[in-house]
DSSP file (Angstrom, degrees, kcal/mol; ACC not computed):
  #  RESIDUE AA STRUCTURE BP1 BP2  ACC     N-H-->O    O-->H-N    N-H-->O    O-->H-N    TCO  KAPPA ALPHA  PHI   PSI    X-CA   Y-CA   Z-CA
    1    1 A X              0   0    0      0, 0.0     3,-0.2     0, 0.0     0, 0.0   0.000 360.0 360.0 360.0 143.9  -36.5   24.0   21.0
    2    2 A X        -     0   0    0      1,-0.3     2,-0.3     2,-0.1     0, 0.0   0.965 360.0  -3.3 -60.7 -68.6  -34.8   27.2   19.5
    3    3 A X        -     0   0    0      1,-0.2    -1,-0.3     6,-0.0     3,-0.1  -0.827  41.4-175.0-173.7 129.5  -31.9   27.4   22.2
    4    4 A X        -     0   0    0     -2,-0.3     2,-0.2     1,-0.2    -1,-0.2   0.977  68.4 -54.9 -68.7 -80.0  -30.5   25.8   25.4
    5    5 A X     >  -     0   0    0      1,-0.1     4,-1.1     0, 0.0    -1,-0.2  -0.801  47.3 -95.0-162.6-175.3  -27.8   27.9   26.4
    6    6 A X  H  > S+     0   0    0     -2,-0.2     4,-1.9     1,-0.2     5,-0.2   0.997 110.1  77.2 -81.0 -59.9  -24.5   29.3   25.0
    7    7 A X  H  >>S+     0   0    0      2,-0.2     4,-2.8     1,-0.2     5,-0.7   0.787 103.1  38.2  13.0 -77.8  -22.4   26.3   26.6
    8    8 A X  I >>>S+     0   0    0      1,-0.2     4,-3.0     2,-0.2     3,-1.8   0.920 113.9  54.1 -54.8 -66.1  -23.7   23.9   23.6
    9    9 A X  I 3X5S+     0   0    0     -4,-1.1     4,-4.3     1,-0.3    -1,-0.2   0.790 116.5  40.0 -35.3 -56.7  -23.5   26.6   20.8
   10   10 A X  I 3X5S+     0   0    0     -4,-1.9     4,-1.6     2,-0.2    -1,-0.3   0.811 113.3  49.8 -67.9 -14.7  -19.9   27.2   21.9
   11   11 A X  I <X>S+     0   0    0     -4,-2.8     4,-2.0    -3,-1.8     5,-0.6   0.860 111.5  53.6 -68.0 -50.3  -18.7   23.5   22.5
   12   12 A X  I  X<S+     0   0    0     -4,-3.0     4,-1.5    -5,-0.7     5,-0.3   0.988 111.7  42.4 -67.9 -37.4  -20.2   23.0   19.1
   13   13 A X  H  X<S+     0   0    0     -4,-4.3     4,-2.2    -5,-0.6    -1,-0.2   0.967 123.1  41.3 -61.4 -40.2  -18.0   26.0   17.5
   14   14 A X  H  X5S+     0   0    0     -4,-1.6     4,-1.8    -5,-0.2    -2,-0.2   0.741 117.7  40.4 -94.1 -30.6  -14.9   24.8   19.4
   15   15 A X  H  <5S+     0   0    0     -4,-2.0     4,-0.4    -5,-0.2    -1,-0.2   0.697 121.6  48.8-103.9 -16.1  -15.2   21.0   19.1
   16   16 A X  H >X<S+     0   0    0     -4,-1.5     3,-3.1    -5,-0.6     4,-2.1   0.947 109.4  55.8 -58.9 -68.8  -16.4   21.7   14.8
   17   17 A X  H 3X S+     0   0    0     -4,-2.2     4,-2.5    -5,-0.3    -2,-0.1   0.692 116.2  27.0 -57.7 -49.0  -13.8   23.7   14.6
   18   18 A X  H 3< S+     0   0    0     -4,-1.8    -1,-0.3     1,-0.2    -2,-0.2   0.333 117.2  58.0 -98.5  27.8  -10.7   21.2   15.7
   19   19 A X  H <> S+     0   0    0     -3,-3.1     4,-3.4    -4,-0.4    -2,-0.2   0.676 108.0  52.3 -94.1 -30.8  -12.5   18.2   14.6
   20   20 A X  H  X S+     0   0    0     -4,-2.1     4,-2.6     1,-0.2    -2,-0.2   0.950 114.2  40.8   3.8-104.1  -12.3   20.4   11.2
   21   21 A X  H  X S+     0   0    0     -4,-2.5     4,-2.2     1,-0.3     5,-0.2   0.657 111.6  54.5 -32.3 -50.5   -8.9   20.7   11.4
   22   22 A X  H >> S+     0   0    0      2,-0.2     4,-3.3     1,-0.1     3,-1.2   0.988 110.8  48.7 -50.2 -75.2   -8.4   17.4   12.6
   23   23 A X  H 3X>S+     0   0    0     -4,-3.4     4,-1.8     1,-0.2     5,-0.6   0.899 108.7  49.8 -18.5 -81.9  -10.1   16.2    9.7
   24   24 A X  H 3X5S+     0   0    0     -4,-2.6     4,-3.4     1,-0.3     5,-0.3   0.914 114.2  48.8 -20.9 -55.0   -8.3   18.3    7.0
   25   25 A X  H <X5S+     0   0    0     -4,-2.2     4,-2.4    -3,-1.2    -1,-0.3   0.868 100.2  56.5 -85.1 -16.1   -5.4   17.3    8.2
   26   26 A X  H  X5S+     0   0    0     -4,-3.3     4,-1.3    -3,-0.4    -1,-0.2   0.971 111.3  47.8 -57.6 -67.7   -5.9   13.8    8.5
   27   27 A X  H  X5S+     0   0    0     -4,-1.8     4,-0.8     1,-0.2    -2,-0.2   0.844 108.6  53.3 -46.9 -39.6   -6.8   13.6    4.4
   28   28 A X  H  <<S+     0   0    0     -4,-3.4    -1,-0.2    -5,-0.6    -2,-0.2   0.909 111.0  42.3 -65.7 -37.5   -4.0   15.6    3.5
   29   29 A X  H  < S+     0   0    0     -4,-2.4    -1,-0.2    -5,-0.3    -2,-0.2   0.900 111.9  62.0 -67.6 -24.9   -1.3   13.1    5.5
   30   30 A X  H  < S-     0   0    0     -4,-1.3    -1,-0.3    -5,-0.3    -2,-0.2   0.639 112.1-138.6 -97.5 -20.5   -3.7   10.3    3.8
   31   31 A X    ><  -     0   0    0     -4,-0.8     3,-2.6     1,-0.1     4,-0.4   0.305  27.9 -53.7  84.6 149.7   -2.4   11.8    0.3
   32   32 A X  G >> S+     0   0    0      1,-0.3     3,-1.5     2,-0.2     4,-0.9   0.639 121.6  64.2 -37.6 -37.6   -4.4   12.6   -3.2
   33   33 A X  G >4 S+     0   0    0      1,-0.2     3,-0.9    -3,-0.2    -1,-0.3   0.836  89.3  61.3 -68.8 -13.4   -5.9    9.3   -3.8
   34   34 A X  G <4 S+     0   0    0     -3,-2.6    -1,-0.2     1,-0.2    -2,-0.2   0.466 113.3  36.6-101.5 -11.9   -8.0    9.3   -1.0
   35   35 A X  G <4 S+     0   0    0     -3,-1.5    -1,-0.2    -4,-0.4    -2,-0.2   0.371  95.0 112.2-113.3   2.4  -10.0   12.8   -2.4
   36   36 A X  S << S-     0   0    0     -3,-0.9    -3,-0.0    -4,-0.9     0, 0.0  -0.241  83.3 -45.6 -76.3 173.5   -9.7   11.5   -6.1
   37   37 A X        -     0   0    0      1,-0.1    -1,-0.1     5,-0.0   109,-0.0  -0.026  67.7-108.3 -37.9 138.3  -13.1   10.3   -8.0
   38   38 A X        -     0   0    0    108,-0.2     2,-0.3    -3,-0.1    -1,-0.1  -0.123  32.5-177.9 -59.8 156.1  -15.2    8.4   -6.3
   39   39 A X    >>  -     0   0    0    108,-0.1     4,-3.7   107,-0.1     3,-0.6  -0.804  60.4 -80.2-137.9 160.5  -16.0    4.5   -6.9
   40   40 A X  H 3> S+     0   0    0     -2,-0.3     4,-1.7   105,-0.3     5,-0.2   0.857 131.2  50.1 -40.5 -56.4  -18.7    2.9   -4.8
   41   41 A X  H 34 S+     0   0    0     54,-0.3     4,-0.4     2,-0.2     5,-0.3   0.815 108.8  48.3 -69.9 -10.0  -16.2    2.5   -1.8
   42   42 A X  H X> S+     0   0    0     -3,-0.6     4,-9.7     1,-0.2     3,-2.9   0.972 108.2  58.9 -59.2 -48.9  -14.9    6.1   -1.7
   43   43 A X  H 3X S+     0   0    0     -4,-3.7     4,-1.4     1,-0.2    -2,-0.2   0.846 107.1  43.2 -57.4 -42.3  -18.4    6.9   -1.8
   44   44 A X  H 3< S+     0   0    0     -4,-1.7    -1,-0.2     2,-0.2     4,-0.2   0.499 113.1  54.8 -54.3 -14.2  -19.3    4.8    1.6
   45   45 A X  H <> S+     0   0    0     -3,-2.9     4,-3.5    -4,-0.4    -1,-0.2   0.722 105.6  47.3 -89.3 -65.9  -16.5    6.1    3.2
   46   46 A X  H  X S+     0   0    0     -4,-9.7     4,-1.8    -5,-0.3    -2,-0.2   0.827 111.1  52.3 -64.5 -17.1  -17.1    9.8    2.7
   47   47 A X  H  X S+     0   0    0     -4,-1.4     4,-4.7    -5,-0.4    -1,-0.2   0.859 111.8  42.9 -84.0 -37.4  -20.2    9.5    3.7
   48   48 A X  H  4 S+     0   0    0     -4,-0.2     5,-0.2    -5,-0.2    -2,-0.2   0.956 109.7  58.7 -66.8 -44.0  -19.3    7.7    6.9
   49   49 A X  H  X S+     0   0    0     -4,-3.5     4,-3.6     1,-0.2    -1,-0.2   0.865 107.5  46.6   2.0 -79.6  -16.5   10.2    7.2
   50   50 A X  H  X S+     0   0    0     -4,-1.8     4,-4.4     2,-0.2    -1,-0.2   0.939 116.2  47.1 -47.5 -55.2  -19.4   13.2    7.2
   51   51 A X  H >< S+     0   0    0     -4,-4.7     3,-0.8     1,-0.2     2,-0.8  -0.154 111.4  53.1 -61.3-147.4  -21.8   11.1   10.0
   52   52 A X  H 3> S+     0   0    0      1,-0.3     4,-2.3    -2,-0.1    -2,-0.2  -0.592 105.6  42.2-133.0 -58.1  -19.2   10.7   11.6
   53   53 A X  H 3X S+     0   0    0     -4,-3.6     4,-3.2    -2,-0.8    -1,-0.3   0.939 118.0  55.7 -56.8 -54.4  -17.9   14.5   11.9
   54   54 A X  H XX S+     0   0    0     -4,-4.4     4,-2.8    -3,-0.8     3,-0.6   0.939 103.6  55.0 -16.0 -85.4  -22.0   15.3   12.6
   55   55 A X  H 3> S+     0   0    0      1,-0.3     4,-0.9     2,-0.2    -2,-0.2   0.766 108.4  44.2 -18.9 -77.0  -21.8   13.0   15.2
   56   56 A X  H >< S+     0   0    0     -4,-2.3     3,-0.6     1,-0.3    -1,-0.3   0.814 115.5  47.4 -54.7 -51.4  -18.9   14.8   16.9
   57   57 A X  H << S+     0   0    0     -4,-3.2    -1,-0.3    -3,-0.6    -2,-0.2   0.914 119.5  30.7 -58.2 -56.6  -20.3   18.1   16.5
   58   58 A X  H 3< S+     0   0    0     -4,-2.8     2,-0.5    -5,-0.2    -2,-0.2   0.130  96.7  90.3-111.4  34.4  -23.7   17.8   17.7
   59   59 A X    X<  -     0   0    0     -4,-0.9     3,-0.5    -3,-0.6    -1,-0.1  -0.958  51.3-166.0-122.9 115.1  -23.4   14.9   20.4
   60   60 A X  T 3  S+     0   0    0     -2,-0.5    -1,-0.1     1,-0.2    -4,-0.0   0.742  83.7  57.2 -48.0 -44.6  -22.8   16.3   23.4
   61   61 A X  T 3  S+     0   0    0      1,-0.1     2,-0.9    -3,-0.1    -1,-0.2   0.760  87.2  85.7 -73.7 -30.4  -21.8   12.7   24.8
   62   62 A X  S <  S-     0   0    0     -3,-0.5    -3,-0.3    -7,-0.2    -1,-0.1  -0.747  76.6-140.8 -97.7 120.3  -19.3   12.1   22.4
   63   63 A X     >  -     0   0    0     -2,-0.9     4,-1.8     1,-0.1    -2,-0.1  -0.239  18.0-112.1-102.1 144.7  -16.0   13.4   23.4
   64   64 A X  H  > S+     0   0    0      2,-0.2     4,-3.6     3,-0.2     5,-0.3   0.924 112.7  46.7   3.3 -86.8  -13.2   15.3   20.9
   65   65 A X  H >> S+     0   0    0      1,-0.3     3,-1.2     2,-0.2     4,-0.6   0.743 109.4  62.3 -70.0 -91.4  -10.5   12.8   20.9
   66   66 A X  H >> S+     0   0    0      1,-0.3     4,-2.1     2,-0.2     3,-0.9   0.289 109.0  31.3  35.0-104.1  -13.0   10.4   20.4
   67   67 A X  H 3X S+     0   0    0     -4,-1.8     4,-2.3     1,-0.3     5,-0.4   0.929 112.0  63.6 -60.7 -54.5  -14.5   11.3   17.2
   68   68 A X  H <X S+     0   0    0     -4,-3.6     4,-0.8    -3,-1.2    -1,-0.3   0.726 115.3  39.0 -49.5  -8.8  -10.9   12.8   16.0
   69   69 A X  H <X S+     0   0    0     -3,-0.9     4,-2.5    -4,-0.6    -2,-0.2   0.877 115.6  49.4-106.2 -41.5   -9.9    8.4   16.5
   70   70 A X  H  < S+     0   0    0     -4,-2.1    -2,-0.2     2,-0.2    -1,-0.2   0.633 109.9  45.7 -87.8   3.7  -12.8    7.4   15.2
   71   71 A X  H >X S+     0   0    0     -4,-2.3     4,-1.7     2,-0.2     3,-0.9   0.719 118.4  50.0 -91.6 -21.8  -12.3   10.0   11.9
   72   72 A X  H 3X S+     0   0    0     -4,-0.8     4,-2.6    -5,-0.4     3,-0.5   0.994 104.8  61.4 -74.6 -58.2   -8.4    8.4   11.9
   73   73 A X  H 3< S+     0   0    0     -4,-2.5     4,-0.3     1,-0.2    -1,-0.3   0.338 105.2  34.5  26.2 -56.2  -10.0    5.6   12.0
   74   74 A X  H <> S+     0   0    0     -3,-0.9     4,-1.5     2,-0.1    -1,-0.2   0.612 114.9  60.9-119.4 -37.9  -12.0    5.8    8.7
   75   75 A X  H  X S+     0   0    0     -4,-1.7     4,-2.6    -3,-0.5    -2,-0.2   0.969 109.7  45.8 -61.1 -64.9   -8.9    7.8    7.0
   76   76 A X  H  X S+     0   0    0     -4,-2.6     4,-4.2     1,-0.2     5,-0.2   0.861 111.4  47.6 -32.4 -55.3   -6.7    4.5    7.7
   77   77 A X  H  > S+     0   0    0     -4,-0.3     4,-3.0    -5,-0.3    -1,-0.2   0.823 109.3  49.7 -76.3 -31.7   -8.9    2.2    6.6
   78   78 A X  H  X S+     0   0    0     -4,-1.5     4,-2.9    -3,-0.2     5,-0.4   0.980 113.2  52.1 -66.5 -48.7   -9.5    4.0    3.5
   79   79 A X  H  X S+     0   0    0     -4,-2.6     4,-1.6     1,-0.2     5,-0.2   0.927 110.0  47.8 -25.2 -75.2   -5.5    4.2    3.0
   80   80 A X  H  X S+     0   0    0     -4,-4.2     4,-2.3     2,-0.2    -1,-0.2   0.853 109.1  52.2 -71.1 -12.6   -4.9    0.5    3.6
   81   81 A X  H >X S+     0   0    0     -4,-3.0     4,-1.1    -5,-0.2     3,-0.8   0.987 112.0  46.4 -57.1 -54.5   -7.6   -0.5    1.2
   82   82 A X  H 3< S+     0   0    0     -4,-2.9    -1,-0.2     1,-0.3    -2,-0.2   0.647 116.0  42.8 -60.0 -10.0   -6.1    1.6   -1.4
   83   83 A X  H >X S+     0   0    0     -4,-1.6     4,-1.8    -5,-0.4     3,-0.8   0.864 116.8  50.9 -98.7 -34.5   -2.5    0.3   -0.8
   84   84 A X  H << S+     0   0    0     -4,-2.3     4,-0.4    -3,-0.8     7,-0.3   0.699 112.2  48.4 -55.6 -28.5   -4.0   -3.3   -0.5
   85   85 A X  T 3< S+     0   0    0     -4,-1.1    -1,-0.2     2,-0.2    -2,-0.2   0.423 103.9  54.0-118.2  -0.7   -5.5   -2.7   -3.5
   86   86 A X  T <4 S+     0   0    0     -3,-0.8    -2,-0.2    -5,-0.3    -1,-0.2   0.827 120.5  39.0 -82.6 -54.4   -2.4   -1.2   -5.6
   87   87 A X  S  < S+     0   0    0     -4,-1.8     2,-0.4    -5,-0.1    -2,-0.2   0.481 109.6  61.0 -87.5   1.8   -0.5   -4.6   -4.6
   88   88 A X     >  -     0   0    0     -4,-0.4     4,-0.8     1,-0.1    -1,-0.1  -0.996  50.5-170.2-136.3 132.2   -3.0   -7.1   -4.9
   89   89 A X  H  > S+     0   0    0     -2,-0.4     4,-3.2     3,-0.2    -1,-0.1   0.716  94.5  50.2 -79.8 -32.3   -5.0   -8.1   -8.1
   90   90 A X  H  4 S+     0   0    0      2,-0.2     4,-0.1     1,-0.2    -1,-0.1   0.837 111.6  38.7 -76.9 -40.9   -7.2  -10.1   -5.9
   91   91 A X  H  > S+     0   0    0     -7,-0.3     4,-2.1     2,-0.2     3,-0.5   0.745 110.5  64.1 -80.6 -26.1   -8.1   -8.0   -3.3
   92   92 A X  H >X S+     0   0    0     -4,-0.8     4,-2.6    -8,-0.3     3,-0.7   0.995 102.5  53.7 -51.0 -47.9   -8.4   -5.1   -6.1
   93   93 A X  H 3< S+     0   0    0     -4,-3.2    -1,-0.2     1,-0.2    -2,-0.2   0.605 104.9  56.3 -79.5  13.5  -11.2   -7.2   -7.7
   94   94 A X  H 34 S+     0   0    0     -3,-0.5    -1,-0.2    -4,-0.1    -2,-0.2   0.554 120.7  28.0 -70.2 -22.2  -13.0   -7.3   -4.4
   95   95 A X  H << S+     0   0    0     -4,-2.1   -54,-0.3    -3,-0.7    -2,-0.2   0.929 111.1  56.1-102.4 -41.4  -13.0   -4.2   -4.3
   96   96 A X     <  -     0   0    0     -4,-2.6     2,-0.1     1,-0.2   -57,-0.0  -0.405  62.6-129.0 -64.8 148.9  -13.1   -2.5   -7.6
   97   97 A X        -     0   0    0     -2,-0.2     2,-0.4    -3,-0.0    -1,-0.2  -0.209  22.5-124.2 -84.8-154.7  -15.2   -2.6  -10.4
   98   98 A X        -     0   0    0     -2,-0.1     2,-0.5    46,-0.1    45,-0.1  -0.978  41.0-100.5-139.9 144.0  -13.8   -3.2  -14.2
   99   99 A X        -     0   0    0     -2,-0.4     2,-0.5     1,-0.1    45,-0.2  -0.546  35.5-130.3 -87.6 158.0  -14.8   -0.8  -16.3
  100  100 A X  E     -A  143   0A   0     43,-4.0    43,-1.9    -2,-0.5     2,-0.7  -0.700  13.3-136.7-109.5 117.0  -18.0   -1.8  -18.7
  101  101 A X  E     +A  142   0A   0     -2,-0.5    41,-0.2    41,-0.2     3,-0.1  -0.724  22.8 179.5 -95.2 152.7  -17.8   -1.2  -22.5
  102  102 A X  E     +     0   0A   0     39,-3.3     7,-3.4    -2,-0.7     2,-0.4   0.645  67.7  27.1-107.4 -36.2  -21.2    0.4  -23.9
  103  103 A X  E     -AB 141 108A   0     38,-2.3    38,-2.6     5,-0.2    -1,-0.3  -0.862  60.9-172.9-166.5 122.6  -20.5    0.8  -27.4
  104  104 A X  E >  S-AB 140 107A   0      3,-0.7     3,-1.6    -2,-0.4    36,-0.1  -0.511  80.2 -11.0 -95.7 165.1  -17.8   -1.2  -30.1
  105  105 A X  T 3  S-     0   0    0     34,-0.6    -1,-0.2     1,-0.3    34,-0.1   0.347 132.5 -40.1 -14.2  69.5  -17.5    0.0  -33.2
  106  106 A X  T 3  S+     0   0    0     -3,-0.2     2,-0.5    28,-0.1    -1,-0.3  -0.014 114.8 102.8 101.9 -52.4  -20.2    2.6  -33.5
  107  107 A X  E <  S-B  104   0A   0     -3,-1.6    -3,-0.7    32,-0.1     3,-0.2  -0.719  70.5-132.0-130.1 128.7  -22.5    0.7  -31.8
  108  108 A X  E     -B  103   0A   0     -2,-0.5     2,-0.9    -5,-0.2    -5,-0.2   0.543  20.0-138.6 -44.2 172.7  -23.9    0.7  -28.5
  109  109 A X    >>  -     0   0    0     -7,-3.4     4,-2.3     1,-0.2     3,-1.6  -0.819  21.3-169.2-124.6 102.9  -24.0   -3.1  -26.7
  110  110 A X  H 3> S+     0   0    0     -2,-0.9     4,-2.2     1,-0.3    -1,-0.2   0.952  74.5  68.8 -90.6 -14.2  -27.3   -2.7  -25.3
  111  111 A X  H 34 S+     0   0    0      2,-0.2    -1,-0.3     1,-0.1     4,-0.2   0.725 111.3  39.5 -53.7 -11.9  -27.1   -5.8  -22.9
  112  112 A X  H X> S+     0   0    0     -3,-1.6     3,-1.9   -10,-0.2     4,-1.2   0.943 104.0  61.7 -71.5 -52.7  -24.5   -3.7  -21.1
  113  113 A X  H >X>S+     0   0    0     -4,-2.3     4,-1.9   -11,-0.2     3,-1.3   0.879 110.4  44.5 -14.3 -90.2  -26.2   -0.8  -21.4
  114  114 A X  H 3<5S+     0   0    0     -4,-2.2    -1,-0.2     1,-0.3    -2,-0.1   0.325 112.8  45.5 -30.9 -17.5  -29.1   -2.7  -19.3
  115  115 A X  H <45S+     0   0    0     -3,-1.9    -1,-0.3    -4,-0.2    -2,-0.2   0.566 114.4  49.7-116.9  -5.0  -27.3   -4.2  -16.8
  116  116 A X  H <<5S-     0   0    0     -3,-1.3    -2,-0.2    -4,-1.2    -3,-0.2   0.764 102.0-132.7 -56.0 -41.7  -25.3   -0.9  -16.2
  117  117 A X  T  <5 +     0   0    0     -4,-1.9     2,-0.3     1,-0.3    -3,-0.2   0.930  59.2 143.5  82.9  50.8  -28.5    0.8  -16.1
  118  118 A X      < -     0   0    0     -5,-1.3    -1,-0.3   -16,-0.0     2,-0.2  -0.897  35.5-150.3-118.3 144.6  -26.9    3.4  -18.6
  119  119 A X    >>  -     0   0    0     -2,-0.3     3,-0.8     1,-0.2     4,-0.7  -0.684  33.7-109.7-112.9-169.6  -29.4    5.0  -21.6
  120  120 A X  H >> S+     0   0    0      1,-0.3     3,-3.5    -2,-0.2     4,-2.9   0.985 117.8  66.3 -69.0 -58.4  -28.9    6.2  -24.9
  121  121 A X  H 3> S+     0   0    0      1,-0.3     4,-0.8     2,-0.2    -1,-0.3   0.723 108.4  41.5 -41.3 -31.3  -29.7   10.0  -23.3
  122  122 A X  H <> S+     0   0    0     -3,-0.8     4,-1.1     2,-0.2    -1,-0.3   0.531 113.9  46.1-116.3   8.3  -26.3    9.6  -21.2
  123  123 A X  H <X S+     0   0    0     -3,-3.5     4,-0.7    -4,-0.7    -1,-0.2   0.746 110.8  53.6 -86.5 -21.6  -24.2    8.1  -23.8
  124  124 A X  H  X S+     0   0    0     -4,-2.9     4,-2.1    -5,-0.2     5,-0.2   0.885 115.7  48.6 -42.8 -37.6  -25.8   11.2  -26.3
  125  125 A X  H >X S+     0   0    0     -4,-0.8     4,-2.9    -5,-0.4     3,-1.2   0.990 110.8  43.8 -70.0 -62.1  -24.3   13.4  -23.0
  126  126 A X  H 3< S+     0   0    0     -4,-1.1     4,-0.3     1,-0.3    -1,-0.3   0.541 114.9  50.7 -86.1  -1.8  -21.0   11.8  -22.9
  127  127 A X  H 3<>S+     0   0    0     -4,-0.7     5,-4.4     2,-0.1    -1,-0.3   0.835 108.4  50.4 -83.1 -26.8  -20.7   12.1  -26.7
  128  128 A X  H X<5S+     0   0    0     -4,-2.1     3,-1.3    -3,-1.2    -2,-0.2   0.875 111.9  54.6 -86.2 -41.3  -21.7   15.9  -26.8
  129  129 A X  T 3<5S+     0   0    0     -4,-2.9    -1,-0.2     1,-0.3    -3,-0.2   0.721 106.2  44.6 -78.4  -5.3  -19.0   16.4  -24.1
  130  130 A X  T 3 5S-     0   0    0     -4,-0.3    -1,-0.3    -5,-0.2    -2,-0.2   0.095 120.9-111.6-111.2  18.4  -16.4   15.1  -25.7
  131  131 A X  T < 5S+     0   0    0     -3,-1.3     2,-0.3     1,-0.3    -3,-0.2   0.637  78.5 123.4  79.7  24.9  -17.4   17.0  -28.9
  132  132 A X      < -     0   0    0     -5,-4.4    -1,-0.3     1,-0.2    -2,-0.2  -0.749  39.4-171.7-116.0 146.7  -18.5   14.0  -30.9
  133  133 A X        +     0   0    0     -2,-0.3     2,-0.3     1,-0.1    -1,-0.2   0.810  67.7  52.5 -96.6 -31.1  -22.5   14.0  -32.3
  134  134 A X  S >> S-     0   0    0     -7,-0.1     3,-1.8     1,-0.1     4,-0.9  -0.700  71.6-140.4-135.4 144.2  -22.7   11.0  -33.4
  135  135 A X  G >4 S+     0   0    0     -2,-0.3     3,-1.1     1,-0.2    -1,-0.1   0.900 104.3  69.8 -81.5 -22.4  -22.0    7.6  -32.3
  136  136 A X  G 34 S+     0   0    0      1,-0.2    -1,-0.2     3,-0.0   -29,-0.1   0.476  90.8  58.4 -29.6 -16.4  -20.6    6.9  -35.8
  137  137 A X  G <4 S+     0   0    0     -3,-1.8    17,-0.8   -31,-0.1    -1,-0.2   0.778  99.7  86.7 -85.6 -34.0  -17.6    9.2  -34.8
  138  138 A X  E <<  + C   0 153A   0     -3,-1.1    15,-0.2    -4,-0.9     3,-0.1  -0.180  37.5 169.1 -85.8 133.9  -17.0    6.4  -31.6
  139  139 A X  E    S+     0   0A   0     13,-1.2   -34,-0.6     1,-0.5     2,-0.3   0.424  79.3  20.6-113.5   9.4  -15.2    3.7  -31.9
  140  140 A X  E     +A  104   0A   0     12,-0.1    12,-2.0   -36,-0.1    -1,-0.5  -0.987  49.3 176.6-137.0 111.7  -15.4    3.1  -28.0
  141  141 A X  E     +AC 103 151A   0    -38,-2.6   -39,-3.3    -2,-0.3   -38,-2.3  -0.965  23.1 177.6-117.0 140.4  -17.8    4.4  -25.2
  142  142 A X  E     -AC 101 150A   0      8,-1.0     8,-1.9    -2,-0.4     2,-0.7  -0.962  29.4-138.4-124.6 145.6  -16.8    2.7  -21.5
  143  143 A X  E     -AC 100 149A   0    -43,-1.9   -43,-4.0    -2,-0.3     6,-0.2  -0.875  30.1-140.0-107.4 131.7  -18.3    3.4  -18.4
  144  144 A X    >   -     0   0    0      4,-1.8     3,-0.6    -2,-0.7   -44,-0.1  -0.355  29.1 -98.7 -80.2 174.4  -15.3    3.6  -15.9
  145  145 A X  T 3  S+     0   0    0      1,-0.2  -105,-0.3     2,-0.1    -1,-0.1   0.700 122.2  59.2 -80.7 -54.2  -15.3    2.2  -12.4
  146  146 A X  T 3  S-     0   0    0      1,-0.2  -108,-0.2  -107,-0.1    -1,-0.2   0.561 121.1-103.7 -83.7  13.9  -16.1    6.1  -10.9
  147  147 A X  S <  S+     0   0    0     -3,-0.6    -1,-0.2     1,-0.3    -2,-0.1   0.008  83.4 122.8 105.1 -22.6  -19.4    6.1  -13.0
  148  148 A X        -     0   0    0     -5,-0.2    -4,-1.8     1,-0.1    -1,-0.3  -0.122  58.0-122.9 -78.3-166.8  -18.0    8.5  -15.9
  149  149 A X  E     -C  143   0A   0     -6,-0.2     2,-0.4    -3,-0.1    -6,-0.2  -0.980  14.1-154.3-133.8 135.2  -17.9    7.7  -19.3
  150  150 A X  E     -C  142   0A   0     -8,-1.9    -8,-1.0    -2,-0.2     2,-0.8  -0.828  12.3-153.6-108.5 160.9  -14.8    7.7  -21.7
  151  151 A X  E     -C  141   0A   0     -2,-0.4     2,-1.2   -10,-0.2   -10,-0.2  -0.801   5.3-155.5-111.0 129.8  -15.3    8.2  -25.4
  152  152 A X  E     -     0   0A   0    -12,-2.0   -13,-1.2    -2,-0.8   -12,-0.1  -0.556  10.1-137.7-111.5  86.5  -13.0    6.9  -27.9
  153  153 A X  E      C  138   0A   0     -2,-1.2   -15,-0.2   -15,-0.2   -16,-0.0   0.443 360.0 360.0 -33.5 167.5  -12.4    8.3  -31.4
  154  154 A X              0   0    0    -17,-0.8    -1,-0.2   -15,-0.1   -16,-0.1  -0.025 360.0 360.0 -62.5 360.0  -12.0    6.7  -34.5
């Protein structure tokens, strides 16, 4: 169906709009780390973060304050991992990865390489963005914890 009535379309502008707002404001109190590069849990988070705001918008059933508890909710939890994860070396490596080095002195480590599931084409990438051609140039490439790659001169 096209369209019910006006009702939903405005409950859906009015209940986006301050679950928005909610939102917004909710990351901002929750502070910089909490929008910085992703790692595998940001990424699970934000995504829930997004259903979650869906949810609120286009389910009729599900009430405002609601969704705003359950979006504090998801904002918290990411907070105290990251503060758990500042003060504890133990819980960090439950949570983090370690970053993986790809290539010592020149040359790539291709059993990392393989269980990273990185190829030659995206350490070629991360050499050409850091202005290096040649893996000769390298003395380092690591794949960090948020996926990137850093390259480390000579």
């Amino acid at each position: 169906m096209f369209f019910d009535d006006w009702a939903g379309v405005i409950r859906t502008v009015i209940v986006g709009l301050l679950a928005y707002l909610a939102l917004i404001v909710m990351l901002r109190a929750s502070g910089k780390r909490t929008l910085s590069k992703m790692n595998a849990f940001d990424l699970v988070v934000t995504v829930a973060l997004g259903s979650t705001l869906a949810t609120v918008l286009l389910t009729a059933s599900v009430p405002l304050v609601e969704g705003v508890v359950a979006l504090a909710l998801l904002v918290y939890l990411q907070y105290a991992i990251t503060w758990l994860s500042v003060r504890s070396d133990r819980f960090r490596a439950l949570i983090k990865a370690e970053p993986t080095l790809l290539v010592h002195d020149g040359r790539p480590l291709e059993g990392a390489m393989r269980t990273q599931r990185v190829t030659h084409d995206e350490i070629d990438a991360a050499l050409r963005s850091s202005g290096k051609t040649d893996l000769a140039q390298v003395q380092s490439v690591v794949l960090e914890t948020d996926g990137s790659m850093t390259v480390i001169p000579r």
